[in-house]
C-alpha positions as CSV (number, residue, x, y, z in Angstrom):
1,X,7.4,32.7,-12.4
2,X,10.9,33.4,-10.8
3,X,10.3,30.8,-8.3
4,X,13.7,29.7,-5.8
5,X,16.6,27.9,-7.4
6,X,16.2,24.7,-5.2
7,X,15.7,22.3,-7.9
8,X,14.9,24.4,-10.7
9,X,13.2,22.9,-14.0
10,X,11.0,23.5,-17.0
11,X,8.6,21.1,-15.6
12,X,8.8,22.2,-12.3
13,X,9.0,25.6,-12.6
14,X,7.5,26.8,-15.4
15,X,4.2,29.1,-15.8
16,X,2.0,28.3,-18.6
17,X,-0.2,31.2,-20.1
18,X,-3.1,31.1,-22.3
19,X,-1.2,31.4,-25.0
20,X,1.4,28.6,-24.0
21,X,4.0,27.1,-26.0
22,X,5.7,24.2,-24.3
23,X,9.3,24.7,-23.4
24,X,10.8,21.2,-24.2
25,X,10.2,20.4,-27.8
26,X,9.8,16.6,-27.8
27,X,13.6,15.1,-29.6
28,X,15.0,18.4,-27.6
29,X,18.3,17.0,-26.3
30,X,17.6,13.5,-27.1
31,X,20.0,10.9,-27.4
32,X,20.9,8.1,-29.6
33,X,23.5,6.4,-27.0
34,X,24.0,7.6,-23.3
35,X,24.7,10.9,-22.6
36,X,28.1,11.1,-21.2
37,X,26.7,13.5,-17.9
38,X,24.4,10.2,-17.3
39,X,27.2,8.1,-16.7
40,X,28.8,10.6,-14.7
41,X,25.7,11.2,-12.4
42,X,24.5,7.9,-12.4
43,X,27.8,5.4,-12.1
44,X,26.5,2.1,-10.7
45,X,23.8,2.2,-13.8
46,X,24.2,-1.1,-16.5
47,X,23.9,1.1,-19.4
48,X,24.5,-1.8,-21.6
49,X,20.8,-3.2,-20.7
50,X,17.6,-1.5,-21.6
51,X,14.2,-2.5,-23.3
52,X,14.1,1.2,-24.7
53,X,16.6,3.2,-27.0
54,X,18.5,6.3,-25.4
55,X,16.9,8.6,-28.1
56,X,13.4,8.4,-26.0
57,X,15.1,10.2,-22.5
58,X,14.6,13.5,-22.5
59,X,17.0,15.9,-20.2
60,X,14.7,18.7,-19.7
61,X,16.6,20.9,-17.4
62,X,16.8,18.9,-14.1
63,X,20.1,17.3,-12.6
64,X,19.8,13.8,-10.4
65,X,17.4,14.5,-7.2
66,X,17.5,18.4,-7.9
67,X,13.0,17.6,-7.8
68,X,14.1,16.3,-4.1
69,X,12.2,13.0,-3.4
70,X,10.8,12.7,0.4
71,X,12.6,9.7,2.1
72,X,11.3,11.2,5.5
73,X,8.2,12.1,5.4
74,X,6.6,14.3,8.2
75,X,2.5,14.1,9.1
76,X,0.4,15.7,11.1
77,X,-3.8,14.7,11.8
78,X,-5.5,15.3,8.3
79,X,-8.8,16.9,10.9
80,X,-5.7,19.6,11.9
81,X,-5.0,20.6,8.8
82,X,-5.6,24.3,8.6
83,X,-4.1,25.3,5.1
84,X,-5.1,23.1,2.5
85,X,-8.7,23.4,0.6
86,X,-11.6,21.6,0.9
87,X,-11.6,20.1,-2.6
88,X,-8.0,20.2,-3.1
89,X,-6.7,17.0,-4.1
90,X,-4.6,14.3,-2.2
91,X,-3.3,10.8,-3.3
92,X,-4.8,8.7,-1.1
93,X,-4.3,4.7,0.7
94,X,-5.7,2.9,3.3
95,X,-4.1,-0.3,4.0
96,X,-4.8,-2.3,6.9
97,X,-6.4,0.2,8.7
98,X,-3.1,2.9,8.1
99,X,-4.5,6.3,6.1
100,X,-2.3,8.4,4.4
101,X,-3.1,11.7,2.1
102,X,-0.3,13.1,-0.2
103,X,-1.4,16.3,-1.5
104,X,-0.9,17.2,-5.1
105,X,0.6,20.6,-3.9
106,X,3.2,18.5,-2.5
107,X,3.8,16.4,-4.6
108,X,4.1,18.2,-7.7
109,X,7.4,19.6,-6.6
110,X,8.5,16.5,-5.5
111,X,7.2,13.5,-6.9
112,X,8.3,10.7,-5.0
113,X,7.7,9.7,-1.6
114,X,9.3,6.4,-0.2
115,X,7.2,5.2,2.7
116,X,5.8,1.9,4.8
117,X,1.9,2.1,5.3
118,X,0.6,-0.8,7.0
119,X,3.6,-2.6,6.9
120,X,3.8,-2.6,3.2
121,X,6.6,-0.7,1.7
122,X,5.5,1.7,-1.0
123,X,6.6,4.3,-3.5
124,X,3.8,7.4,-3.7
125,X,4.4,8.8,-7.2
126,X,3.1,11.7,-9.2
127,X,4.1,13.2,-12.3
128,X,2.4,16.7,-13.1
129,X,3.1,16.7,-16.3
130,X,0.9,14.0,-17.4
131,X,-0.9,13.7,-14.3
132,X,-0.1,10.4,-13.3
133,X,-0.4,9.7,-9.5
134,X,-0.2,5.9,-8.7
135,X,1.5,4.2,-6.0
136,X,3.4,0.9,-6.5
137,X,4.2,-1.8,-3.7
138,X,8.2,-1.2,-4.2
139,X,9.1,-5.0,-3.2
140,X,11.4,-6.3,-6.1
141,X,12.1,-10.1,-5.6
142,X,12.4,-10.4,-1.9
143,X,14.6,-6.7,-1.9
144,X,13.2,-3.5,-0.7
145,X,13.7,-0.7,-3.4
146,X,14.2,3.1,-2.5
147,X,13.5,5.4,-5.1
148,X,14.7,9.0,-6.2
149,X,14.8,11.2,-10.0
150,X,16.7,11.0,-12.4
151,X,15.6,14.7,-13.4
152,X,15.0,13.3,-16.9
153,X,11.4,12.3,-18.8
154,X,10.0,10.4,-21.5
155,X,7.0,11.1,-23.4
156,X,7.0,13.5,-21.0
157,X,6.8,11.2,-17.8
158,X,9.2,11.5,-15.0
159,X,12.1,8.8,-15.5
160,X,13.0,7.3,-11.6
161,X,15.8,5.2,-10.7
162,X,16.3,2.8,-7.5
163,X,19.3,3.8,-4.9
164,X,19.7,0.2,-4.7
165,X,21.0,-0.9,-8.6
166,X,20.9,2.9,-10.1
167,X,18.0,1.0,-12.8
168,X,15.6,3.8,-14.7
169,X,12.4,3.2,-14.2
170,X,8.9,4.5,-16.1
171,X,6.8,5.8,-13.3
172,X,3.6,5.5,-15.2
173,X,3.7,1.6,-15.9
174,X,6.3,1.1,-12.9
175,X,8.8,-0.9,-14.8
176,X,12.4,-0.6,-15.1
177,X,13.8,0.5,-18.7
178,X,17.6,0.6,-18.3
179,X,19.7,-1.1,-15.7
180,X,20.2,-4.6,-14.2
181,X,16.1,-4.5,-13.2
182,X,15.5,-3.9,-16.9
183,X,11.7,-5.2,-17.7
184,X,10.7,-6.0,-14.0
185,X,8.0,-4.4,-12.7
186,X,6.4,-3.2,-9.5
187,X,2.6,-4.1,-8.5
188,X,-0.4,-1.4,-8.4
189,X,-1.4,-0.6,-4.6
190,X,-4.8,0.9,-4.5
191,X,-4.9,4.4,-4.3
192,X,-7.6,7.3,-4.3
193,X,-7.0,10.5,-6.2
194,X,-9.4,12.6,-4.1
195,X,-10.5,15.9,-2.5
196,X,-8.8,15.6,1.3
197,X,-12.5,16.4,2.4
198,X,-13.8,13.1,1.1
199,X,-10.7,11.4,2.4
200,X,-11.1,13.4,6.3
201,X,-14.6,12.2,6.1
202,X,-13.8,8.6,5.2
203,X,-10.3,8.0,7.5
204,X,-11.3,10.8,10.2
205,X,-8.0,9.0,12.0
206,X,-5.8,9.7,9.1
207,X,-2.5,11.3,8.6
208,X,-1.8,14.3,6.3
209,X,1.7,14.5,4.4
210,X,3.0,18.6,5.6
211,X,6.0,19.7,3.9
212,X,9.5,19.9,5.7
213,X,10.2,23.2,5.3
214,X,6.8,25.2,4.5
215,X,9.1,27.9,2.7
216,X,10.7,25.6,0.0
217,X,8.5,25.6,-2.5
218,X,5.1,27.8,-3.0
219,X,3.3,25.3,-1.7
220,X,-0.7,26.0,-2.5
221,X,0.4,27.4,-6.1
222,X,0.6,25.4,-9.6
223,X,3.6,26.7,-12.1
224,X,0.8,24.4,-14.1
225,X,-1.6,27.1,-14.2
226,X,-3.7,26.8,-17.7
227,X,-2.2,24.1,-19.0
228,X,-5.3,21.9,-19.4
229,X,-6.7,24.8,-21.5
230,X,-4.1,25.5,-23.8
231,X,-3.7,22.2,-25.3
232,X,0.0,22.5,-25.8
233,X,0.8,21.3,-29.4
234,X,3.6,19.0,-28.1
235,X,1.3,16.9,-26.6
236,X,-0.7,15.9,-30.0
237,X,1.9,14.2,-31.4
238,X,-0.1,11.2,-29.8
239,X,-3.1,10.0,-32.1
240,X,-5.9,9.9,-30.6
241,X,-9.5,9.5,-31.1
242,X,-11.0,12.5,-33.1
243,X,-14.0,13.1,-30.0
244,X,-10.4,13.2,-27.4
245,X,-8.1,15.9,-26.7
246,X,-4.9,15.4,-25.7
247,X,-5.1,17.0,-22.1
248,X,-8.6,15.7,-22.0
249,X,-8.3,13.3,-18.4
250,X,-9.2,9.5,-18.8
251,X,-9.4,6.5,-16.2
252,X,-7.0,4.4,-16.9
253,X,-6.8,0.6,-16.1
254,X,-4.2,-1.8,-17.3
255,X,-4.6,-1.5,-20.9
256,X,-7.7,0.0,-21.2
257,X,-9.1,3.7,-20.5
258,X,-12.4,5.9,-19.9
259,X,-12.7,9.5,-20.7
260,X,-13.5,11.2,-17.4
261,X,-16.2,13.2,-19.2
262,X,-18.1,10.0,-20.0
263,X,-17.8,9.2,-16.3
264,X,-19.1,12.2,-15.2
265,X,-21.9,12.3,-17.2
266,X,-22.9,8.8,-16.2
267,X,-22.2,9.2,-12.9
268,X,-21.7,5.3,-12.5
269,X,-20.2,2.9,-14.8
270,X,-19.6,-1.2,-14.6
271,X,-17.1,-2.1,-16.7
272,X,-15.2,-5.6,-17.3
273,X,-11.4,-5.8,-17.8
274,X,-9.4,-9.0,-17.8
275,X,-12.4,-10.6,-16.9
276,X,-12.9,-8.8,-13.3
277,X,-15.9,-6.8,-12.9
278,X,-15.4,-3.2,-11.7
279,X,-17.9,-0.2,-10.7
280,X,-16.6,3.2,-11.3
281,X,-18.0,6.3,-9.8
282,X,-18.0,10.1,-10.6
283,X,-18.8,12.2,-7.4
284,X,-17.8,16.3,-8.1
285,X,-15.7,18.1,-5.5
286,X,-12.1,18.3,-6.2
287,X,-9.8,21.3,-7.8
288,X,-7.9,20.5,-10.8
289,X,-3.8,21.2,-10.4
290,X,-3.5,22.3,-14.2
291,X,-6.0,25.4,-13.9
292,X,-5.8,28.5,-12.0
293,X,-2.5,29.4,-10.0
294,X,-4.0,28.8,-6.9
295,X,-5.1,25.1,-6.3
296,X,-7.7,25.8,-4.2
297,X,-9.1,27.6,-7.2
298,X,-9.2,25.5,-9.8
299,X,-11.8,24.2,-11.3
300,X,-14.1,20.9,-10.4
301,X,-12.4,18.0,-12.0
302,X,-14.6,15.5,-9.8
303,X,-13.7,12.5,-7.9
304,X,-13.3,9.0,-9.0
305,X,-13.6,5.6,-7.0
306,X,-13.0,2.5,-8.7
307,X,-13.7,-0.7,-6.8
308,X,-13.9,-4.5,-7.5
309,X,-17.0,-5.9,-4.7
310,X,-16.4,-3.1,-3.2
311,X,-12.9,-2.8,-1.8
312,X,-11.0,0.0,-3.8
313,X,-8.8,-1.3,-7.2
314,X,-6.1,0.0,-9.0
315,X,-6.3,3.0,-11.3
316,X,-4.8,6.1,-12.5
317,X,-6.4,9.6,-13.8
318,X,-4.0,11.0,-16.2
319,X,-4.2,13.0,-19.4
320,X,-5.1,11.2,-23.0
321,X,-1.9,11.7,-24.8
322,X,0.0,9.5,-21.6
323,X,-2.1,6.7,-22.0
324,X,-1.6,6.6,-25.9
325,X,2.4,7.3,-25.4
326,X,3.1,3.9,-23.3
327,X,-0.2,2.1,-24.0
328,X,-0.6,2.6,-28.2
329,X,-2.4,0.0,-28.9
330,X,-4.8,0.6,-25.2
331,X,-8.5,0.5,-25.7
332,X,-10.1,3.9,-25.3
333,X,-14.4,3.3,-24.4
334,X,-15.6,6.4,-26.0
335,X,-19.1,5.5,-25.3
């Protein structure tokens, strides 16, 4: 799909068809000591610190902040909103009485949003690839980080870095993998990853993320488009579970994960991680990004709500492989 050449990538602008064979084989320009365009792009980076080795970073296309990150974001009423769909889905938080939806169709072409929401400075976050939307208080001892993209993945995750030391950092477990921040970590805010009609009816007084510039991306339209159903081989270089595919979705918290499937066919689930009691809860009505071309089209992936005594708790829905990639020896509750 020949979409505009603001920002273009093979993660960002690529088109999977039925027959789809991913473009970035997984060592594909891989590198076993910095790539000299890193140090050129990113100069105040410590390159000599890092808890991974260089050979994991993938360049897959995409040049330092050419997927823009949204450092000013513009809202209108989520009860005005005339364009999304009912069911389609929006990253959701609520904190101290401030609601704020980030819609996938947003977010997949730009992945970051640096924002304050009830007086809490926070980093909204998605990666389409893996489908990975979790936001992270961005607080780092005492200093306020602000965050943009390095345009680079691994295990085909989006790589960030901070404006403020030029450190890499994992958006799926939040920490920092090369730079001065190296092994620090940011803390899970509770988020929702919902349909915006459950989050209108919930926060009627809530604010709706609109794009800048409604003509700079095909907003409302997936370049992810089969994806889920085509089972790209790349991603089954994870082992897995024999009864889990690698683009089957699973609830993941900490170090632990539920196939959404089991979810939905229990409807409700208690579960007990690190000794905290949580109820999780499958309620359908919500498009999935990685089906048809059209969001509002896609097939019914369901909601989930995870809450400890009722107030909402961390958690992430993302596909199987990414929760075997950075948690490989995670607990996977098949039954």
């Amino acid at each position: 799909m020949p979409f505009d050449g603001a920002g273009p990538t093979f993660r960002s602008c690529a088109c999977f068809g039925p027959l789809f064979l991913f473009a970035i084989p997984l060592s594909a320009f891989a590198q076993s000591v910095p790539d000299p365009a890193w140090l050129v792009e990113f100069p105040e980076t410590n390159f000599k610190k890092s808890s991974i080795t260089f050979d994991e970073i993938v360049t897959d296309g995409p040049k330092r902040d050419q997927i823009p990150p949204i450092h000013n974001p513009k809202y209108i009423n989520a009860l005005d909103d005339k364009d999304l769909g009912p069911q389609e889905p929006v990253l959701s938080i609520v904190i101290k009485g401030d609601a704020r939806a980030y819609p996938l169709r947003i977010l997949l072409w730009h992945e970051i949003v640096n924002e304050v929401i009830g007086g809490v400075p926070v980093l909204i976050s998605y990666c389409p690839l893996c489908n990975s939307g979790v936001v992270f208080d961005r607080r780092i001892d005492g200093r306020t980080l602000s965050f943009g993209n390095t345009g680079r993945i691994r295990h085909f995750d989006m790589v960030m870095y901070d404006q403020q030391t030029g450190s890499w950092w994992q958006q799926f477990p939040g920490e920092a993998i090369i730079g001065d921040l190296t092994r620090q970590k940011m803390k899970l805010v509770p988020a929702r990853l919902e349909s915006l009609a459950r989050f209108k009816a919930r926060a009627p007084k809530g604010k709706l993320l609109v794009p800048e510039n409604v003509n700079a991306r095909p907003y409302g339209m997936s370049p992810y488009q089969n994806m889920e159903r085509a089972e790209p081989r790349v991603f089954s270089s994870y082992p897995l579970p024999a009864r889990l595919k690698p683009m089957d979705r699973v609830i993941v918290i900490g170090n632990e994960a539920w196939p959404l499937k089991l979810l939905k066919n229990k409807k409700e689930i208690e579960v007990n991680v690190t000794r905290v009691t949580l109820k999780m809860i499958w309620i359908a009505g919500q498009n999935s990004l990685h089906d048809t071309q059209k969001i509002a089209n896609g097939r019914d992936v369901g909601n989930v709500i995870v809450t400890q005594d009722g107030k909402d708790f961390p958690y992430d829905v993302t596909f199987a492989f990414a929760f075997k990639a950075f948690r490989p020896d995670g607990i996977i509750h098949l039954d």
